[in-house]
Backbone as numpy.savetxt, mean C-alpha at the origin, in Angstrom:
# Nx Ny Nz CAx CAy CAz Cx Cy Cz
-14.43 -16.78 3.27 -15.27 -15.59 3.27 -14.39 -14.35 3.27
-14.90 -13.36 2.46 -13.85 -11.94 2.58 -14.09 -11.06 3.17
-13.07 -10.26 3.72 -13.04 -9.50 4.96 -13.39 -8.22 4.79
-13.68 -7.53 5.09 -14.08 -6.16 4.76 -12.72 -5.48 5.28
-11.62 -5.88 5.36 -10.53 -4.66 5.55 -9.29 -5.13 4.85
-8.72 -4.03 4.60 -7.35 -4.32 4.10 -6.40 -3.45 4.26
-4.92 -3.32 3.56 -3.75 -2.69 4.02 -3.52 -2.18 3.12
-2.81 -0.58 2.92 -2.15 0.00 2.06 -0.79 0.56 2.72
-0.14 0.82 1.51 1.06 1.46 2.06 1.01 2.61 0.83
1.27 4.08 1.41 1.21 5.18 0.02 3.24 5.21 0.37
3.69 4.49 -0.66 5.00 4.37 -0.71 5.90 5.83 -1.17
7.14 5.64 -0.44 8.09 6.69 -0.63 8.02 7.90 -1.78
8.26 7.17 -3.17 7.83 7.97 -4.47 6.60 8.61 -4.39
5.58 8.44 -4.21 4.39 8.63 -3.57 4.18 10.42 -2.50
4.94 9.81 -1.62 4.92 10.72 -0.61 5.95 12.18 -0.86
7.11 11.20 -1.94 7.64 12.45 -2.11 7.52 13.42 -2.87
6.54 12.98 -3.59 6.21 13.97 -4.91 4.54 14.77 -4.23
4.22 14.58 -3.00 3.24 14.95 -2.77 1.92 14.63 -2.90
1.84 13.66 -2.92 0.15 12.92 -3.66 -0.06 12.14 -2.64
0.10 12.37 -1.25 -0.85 11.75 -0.14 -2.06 12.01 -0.51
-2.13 13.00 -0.49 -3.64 13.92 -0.41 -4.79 13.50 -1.38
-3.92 13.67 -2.43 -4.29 13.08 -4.03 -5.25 11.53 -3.79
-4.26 10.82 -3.26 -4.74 9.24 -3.22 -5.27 8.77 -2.13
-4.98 9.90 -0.88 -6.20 9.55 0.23 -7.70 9.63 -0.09
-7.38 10.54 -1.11 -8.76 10.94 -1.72 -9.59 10.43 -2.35
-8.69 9.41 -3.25 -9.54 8.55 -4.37 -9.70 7.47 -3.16
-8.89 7.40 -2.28 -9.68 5.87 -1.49 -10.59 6.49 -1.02
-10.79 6.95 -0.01 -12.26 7.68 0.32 -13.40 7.48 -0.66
-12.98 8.31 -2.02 -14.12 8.75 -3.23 -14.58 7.20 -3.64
-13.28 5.89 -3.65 -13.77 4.90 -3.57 -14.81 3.94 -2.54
-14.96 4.88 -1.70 -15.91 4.17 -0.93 -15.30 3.34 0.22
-14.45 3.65 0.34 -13.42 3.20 1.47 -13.69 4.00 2.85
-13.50 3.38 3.96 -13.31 4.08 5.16 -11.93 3.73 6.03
-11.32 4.69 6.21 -9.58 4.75 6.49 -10.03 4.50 8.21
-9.30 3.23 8.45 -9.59 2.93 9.83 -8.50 3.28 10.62
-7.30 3.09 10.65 -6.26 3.61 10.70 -5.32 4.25 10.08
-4.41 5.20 10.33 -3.91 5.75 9.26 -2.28 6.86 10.10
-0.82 6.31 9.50 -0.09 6.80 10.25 0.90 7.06 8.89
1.76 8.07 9.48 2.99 8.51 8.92 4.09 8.22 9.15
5.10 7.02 8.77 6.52 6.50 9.38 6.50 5.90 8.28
8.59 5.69 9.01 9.34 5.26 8.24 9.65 3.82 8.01
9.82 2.74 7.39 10.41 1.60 7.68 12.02 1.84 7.68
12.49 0.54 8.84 13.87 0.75 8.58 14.61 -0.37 7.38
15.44 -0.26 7.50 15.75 -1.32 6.27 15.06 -2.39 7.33
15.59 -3.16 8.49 15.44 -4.14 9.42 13.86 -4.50 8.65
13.18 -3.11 8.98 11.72 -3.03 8.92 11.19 -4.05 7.35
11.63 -3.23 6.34 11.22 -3.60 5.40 11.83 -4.73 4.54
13.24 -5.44 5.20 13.06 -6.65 4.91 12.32 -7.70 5.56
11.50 -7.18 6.90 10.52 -8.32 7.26 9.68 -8.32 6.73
8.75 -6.78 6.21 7.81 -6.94 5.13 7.71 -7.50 4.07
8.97 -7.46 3.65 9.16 -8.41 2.44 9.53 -9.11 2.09
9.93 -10.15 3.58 10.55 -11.11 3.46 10.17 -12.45 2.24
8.86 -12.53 2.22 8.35 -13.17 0.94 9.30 -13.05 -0.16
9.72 -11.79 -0.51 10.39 -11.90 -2.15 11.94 -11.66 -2.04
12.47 -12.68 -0.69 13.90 -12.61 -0.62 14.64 -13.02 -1.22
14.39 -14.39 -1.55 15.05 -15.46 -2.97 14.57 -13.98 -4.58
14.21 -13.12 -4.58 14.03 -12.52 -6.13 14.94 -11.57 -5.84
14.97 -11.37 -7.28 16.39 -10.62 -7.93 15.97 -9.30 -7.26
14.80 -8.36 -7.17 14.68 -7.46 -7.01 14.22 -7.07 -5.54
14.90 -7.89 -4.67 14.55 -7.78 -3.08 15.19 -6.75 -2.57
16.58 -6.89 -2.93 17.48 -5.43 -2.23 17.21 -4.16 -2.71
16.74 -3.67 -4.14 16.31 -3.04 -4.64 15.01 -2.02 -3.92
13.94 -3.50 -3.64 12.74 -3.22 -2.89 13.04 -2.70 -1.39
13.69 -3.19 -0.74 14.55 -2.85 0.55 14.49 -1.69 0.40
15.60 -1.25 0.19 16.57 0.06 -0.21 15.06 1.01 -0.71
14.52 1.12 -1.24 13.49 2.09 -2.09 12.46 2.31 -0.67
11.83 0.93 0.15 10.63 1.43 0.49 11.18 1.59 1.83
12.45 2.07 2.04 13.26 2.76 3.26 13.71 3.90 3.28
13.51 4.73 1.88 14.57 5.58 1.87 13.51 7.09 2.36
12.77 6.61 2.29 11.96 7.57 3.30 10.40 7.11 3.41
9.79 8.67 4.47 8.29 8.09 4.84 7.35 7.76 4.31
6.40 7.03 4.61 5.56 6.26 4.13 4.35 6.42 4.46
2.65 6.01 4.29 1.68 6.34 4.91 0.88 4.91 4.54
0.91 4.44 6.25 0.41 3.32 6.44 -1.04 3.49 6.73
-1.97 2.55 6.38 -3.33 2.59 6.71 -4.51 1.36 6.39
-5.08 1.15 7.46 -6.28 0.20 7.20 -7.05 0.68 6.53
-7.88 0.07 5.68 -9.11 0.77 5.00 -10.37 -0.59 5.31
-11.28 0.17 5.06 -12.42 -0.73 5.73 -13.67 -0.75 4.26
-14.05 -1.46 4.07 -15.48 -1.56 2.82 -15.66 -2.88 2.81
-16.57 -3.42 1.96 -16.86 -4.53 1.65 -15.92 -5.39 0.82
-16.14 -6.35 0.75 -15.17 -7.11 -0.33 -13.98 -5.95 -0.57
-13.32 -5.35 0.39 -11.61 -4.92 0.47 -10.80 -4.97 -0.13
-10.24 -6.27 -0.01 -8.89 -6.60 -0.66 -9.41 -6.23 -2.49
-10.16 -7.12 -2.88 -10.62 -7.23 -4.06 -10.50 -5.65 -4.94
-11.44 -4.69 -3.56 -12.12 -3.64 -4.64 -10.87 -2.52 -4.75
-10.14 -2.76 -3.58 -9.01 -1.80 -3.34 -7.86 -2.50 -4.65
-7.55 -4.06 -4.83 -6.75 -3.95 -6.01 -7.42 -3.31 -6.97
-8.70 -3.44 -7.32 -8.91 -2.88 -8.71 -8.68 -1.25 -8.57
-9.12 -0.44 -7.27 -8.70 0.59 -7.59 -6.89 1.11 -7.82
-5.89 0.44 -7.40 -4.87 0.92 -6.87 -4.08 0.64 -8.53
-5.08 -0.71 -9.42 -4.28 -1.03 -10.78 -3.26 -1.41 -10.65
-2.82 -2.15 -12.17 -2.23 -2.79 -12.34 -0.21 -2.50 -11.48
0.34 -3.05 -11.23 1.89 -3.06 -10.95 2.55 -2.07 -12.02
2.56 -2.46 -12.99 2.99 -1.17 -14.36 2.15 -0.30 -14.42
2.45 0.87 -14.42 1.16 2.10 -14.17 0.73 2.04 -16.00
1.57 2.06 -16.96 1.70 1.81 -18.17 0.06 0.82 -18.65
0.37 -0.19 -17.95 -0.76 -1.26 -18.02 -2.05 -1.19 -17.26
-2.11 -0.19 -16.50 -3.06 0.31 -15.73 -4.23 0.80 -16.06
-5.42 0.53 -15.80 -6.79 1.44 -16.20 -6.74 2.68 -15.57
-7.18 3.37 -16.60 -7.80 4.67 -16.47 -8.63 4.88 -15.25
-8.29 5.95 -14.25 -8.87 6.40 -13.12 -8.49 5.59 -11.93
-7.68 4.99 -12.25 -6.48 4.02 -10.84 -5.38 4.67 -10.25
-5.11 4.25 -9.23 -4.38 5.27 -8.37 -2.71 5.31 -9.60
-2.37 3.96 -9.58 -1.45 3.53 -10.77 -1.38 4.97 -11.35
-2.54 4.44 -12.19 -2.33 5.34 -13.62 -1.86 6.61 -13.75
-3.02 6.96 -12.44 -2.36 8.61 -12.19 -1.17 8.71 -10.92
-0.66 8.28 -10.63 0.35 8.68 -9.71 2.02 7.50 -9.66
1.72 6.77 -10.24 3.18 5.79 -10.51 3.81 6.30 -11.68
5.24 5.85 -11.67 5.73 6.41 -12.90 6.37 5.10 -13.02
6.33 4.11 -12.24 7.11 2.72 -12.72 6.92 1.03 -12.33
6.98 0.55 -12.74 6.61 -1.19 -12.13 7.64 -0.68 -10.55
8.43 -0.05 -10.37 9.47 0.10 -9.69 8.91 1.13 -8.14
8.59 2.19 -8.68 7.95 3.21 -8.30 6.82 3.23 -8.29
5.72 2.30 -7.97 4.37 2.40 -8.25 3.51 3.29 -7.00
3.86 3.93 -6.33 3.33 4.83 -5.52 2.31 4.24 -4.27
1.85 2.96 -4.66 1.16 2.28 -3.35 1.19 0.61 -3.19
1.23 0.66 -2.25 0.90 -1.03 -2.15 -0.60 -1.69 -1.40
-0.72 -2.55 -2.20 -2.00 -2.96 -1.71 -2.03 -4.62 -1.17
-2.65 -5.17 -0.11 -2.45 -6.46 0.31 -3.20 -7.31 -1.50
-2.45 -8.58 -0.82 -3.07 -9.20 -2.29 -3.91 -10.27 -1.24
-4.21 -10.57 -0.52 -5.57 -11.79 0.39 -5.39 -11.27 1.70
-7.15 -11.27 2.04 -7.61 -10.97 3.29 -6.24 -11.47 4.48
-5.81 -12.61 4.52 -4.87 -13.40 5.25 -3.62 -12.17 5.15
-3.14 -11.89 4.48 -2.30 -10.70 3.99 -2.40 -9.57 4.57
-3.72 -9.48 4.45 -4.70 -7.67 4.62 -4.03 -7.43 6.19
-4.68 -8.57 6.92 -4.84 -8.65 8.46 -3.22 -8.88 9.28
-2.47 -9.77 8.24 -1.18 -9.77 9.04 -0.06 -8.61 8.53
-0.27 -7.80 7.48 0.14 -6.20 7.00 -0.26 -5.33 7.80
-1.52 -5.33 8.44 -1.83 -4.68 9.30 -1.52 -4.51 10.39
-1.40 -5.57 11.45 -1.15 -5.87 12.50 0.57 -5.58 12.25
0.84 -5.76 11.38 2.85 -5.33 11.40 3.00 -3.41 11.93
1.91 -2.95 10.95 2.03 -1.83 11.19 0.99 -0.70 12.30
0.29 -1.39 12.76 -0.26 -0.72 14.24 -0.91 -2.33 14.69
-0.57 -1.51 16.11 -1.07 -2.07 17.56 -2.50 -2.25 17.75
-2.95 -2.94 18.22 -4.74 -3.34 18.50 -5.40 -1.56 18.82
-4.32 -0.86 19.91 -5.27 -0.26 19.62 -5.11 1.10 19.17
-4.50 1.08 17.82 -4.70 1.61 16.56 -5.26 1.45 15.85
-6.00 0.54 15.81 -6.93 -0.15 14.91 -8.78 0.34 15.43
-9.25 0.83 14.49 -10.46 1.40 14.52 -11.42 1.23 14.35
C-alpha cells in the first residue's frame, strides 16, 4: 500500500542559483503539503551514507563531493500516492529528457546537476526521512 509521504532534497546547484523559492513553490502548486522542511549541509561522512547504495558506481565520488559542497533543503512532503506523484513532478534525471512543467525541466541544467532529489519507494521515502530529521521534526 502507498504512503502518502515522501523525501526531497532541493540539492546544492539548486540552492545556489537561487530557486528554493521557485521549487518550493511548484511542490506546494503540486498539491503537496511540506511537513518538514530544513536548511543544512551534508558532510562528505553525511552523504556517503546517503548514498551508500551507489558505492560500487563509477559516479559515487563525484556524487559525494557535489551534494557536499554546500547547503541543501531537506523536506517531507505529504499528499496522496507521494512517492509516485512527486517523481512525476520533479521529471526525468536528464532535465533534457524531461516534461514540460517539471521541476527538471525548469531548474536542472544536468543528469549531474539535476537540482532535486526525490525518494524512488515509500520504503525509501520513510528511511530518507528519518536520516534527515528527528521524530519530532516530523509533522
Amino acid at each position: 500500500m502507498a504512503t502518502n509521504r515522501t523525501f526531497t532534497m532541493i540539492k546544492p546547484d539548486a540552492v545556489e542559483n537561487g530557486h528554493i523559492g521557485g521549487i518550493l513553490n511548484m511542490i506546494t502548486e503540486g498539491g503537496f503539503k511540506i511537513v518538514s522542511l530544513k536548511l543544512t549541509q551534508l558532510t562528505v561522512a553525511d552523504a556517503q551514507k546517503f548514498y551508500a547504495v551507489h558505492s560500487e558506481r563509477p559516479f559515487y565520488g563525484e556524487l559525494v563531493a557535489f551534494m557536499s559542497r554546500g547547503p541543501i533543503v531537506a523536506a517531507i512532503l505529504e499528499k496522496d500516492n507521494a512517492v509516485e506523484d512527486f517523481r512525476t513532478l520533479i521529471g526525468a534525471t536528464n532535465p533534457a529528457d524531461a516534461a514540460e512543467g517539471t521541476i527538471r525541466k525548469k531548474y536542472a541544467k544536468s543528469i549531474g546537476e539535476n537540482a532535486v532529489h526525490g525518494s524512488d519507494s515509500d520504503e525509501n521515502a520513510a528511511i530518507e526521512g528519518a536520516f534527515h530529521f528527528a521524530g519530532r521534526e516530523q509533522f
